[in-house]
N, C-alpha and C positions, 0 to 999 in steps of 0.2 A: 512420687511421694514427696511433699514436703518435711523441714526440717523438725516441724513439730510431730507429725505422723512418726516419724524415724526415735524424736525422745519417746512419745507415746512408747512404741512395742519396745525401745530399751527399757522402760521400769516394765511396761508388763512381763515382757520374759523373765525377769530379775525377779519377781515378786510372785509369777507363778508359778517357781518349784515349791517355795514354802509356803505361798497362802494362794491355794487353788482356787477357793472362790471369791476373794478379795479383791485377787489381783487386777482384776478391771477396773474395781473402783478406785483402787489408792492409783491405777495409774489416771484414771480420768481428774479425781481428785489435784495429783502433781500437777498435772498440763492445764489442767485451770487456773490451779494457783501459779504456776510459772506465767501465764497467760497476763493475769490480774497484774501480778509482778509488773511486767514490762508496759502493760497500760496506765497505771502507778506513776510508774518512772516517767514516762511518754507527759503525763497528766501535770505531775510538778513541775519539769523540763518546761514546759512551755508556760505553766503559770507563772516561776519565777520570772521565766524570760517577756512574758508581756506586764508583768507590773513593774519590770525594769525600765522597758517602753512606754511605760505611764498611759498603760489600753486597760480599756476596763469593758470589758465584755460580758461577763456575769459574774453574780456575787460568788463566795467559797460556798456559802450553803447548798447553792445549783451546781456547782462543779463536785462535791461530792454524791447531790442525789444524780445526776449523771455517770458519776463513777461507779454507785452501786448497781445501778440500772443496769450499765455497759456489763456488771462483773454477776450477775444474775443470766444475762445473754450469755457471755461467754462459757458458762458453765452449763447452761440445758444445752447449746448447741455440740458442745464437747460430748455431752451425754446421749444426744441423738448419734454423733458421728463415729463414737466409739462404743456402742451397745448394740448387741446382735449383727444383721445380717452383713451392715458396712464396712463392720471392725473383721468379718470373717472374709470379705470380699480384700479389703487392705491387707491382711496378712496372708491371703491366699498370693498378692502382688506380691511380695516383699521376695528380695534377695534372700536368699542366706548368709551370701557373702558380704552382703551390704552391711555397711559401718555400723556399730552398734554404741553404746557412749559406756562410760563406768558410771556407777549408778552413784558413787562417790563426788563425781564432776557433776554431775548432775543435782545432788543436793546442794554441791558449794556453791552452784548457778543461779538456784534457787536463791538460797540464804544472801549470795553477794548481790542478787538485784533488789532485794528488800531491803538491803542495808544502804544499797544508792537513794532508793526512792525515801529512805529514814534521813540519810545526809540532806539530802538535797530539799525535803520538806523544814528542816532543820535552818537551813540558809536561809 
């Protein structure tokens, strides 16, 4: 299992005692947006860093219709991988003992990598 698969069932389990039938979606929801996050991050990181190289490789208007594109993919894809049979096959895998995250870490993960890709679009 990878480490996304692993946040994956941490919010799901966290969010299927109180919202049973939710809980798939706010967790497929997170892992997308944590997803989107670090492609963000990924996306500025290197634009700053090649207009510091003085590279010009395509305009900002194509790097964002590329970003939504990419963050449209990543989200059906999360939603095939995590809905019905896959997501039951994955958790039929899973340890019980295996590490689970606090769901608290896990939003500050969230919130701190959007606030890099905020700095850092900022610079």
């Amino acid at each position: 299992m990878t480490t996304f698969d692993t946040i994956f069932f941490s919010v799901f389990n966290h969010f299927k005692a109180t919202h049973k039938q939710k809980a798939n979606t706010i967790a497929i929801v997170y892992l997308s947006l944590l997803q989107i996050a670090l492609v963000l991050v990924l996306g500025v990181f290197f634009s700053i860093f090649l207009e510091q190289m003085h590279v010009t490789m395509f305009s900002a208007s194509k790097g964002w219709t590329l970003f939504i594109m990419t963050s449209v993919f990543i989200y059906f894809r999360n939603w095939i991988t995590y809905s019905g049979r896959k997501r039951k096959v994955l958790n039929a895998k899973t340890n019980k003992k295996q590490t689970t995250y606090s769901i608290w870490l896990l939003w500050f993960l969230l919130l701190g990598t959007i606030t890099l890709a905020i700095v850092l679009l900022n610079a």
